[in-house]
C-alpha positions as CSV (number, residue, x, y, z in Angstrom):
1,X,3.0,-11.7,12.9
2,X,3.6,-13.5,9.4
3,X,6.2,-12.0,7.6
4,X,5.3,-14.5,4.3
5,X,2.1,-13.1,3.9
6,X,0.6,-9.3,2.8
7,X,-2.6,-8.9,4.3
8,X,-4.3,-6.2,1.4
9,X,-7.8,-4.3,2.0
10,X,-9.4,-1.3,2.3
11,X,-10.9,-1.4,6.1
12,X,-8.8,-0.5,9.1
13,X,-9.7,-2.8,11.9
14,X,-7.5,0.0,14.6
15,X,-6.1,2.8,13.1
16,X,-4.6,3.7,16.5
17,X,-3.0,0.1,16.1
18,X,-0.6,1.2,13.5
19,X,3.0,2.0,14.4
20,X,4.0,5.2,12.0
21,X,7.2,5.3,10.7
22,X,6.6,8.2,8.5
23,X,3.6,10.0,6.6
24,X,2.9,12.9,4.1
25,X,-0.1,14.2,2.1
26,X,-1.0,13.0,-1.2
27,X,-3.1,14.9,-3.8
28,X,-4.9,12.7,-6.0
29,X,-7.7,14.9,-8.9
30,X,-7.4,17.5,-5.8
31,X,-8.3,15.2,-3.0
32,X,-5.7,15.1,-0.2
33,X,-4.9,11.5,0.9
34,X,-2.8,10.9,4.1
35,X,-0.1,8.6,2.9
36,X,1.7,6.8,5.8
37,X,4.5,4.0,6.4
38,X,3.8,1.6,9.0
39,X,5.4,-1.2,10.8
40,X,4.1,-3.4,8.1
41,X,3.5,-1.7,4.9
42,X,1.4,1.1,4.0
43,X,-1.7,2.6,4.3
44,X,-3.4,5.3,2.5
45,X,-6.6,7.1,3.9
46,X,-8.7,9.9,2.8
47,X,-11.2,11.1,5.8
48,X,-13.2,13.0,3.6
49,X,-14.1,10.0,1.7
50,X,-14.3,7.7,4.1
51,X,-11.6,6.1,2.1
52,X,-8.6,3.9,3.6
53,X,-6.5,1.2,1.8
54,X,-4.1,-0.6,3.9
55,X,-1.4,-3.3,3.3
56,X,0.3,-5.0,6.4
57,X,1.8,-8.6,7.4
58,X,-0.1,-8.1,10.9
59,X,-3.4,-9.5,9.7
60,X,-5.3,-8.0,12.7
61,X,-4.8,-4.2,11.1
62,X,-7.2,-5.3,8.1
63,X,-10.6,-6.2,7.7
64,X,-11.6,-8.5,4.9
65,X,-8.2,-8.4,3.6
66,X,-7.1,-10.3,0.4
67,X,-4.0,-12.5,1.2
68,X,-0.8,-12.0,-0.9
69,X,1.6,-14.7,-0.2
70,X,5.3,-13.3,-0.6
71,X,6.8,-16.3,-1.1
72,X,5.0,-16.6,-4.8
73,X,6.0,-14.4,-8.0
74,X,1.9,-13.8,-8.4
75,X,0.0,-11.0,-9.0
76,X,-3.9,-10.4,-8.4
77,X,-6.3,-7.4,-9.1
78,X,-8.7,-6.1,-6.2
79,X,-11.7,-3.6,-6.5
80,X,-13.5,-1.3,-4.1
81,X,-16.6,0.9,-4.6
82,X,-18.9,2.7,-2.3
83,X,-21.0,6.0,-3.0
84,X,-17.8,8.2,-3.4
85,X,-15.2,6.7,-4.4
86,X,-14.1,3.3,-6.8
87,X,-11.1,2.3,-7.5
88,X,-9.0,-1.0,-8.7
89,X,-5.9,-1.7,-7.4
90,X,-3.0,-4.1,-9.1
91,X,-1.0,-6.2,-6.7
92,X,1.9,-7.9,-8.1
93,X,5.0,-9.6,-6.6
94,X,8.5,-9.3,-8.6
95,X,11.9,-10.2,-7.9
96,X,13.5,-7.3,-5.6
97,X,15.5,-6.0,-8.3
98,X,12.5,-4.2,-10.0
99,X,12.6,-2.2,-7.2
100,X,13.4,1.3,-8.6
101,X,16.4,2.5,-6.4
102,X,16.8,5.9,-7.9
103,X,13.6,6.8,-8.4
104,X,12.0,9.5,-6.4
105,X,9.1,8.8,-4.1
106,X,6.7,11.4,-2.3
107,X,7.0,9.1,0.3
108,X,9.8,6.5,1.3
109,X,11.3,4.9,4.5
110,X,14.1,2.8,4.6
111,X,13.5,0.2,7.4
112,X,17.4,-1.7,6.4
113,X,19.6,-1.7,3.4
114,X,17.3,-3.4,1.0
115,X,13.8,-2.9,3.2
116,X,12.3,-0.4,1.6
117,X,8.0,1.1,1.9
118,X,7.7,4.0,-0.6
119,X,4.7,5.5,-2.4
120,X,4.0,7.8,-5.1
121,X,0.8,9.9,-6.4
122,X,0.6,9.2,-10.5
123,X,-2.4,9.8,-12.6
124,X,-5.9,9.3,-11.2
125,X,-4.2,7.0,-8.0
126,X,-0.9,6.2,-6.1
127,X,1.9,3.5,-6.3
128,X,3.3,1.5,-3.7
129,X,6.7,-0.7,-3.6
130,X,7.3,-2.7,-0.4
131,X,10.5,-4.6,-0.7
132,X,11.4,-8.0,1.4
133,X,15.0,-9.0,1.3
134,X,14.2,-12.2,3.3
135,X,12.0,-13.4,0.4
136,X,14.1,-11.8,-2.5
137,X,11.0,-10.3,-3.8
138,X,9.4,-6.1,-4.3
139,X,5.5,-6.0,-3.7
140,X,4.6,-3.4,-6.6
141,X,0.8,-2.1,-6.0
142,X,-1.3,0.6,-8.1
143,X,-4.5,2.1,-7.2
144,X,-6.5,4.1,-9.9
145,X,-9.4,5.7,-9.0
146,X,-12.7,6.0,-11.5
147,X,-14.9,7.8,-9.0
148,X,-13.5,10.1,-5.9
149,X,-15.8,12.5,-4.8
């Protein structure tokens, strides 16, 4: 596994794959999302929907995944769309100090000191910070849904 780059998409290649550190439920214009910490990020799934977004460095948990290199301050926008849902989600990668220490997260899992997965249900979507001491950097994502349903 590639800890320099964040394998982003919305396919999961093997959901039994992923090693769960810790999950809640996430209610989005009243439709529950399963919000989950991994071993390698995040993912985000609403069954109903037929809806997943995942973010991981193992690149074999993602299909058709966007590559996010951590070692770059860069930032990128991806979309997804299908009958029921559309969204656009806003991927950028900030020195670890944005990282918002005191702010309270629906979900968050401390994997060290500075190692930190949390995510947050906001207006019409969910936010994600994934911080990596080794690279000095906090992934920041947001997902804001147009269509759900």
């Amino acid at each position: 596994m590639n800890h320099e780059l964040l394998h982003f998409g919305y396919e999961l290649t093997d959901p039994d794959r992923l090693n769960v550190y810790e999950e809640t439920t996430v209610t989005v214009d009243g439709v529950d999302f399963a919000a989950a910490v991994i071993g390698s990020s995040h993912c985000v799934r609403a069954q109903s929907l037929g809806f997943a977004e995942i973010a991981s460095c193992d690149e074999r948990t993602v299909t058709g995944s966007r590559t996010i290199d951590l070692r770059r301050r860069d930032a990128r926008c991806v979309s997804y769309e299908t009958e029921r849902v559309a969204c656009t989600t806003e991927i950028r990668v900030d020195p670890i100090e944005r990282f918002p220490t005191t702010r309270s997260f629906d979900l968050r899992y401390d994997f060290s000191d500075r190692a930190v997965t949390a995510v947050d249900a906001v207006d019409s979507g969910y936010e994600t910070w994934h911080t990596y001491p080794e690279h000095d950097c906090a992934v920041f994502t947001e997902t804001v849904f147009e269509r759900l349903g």
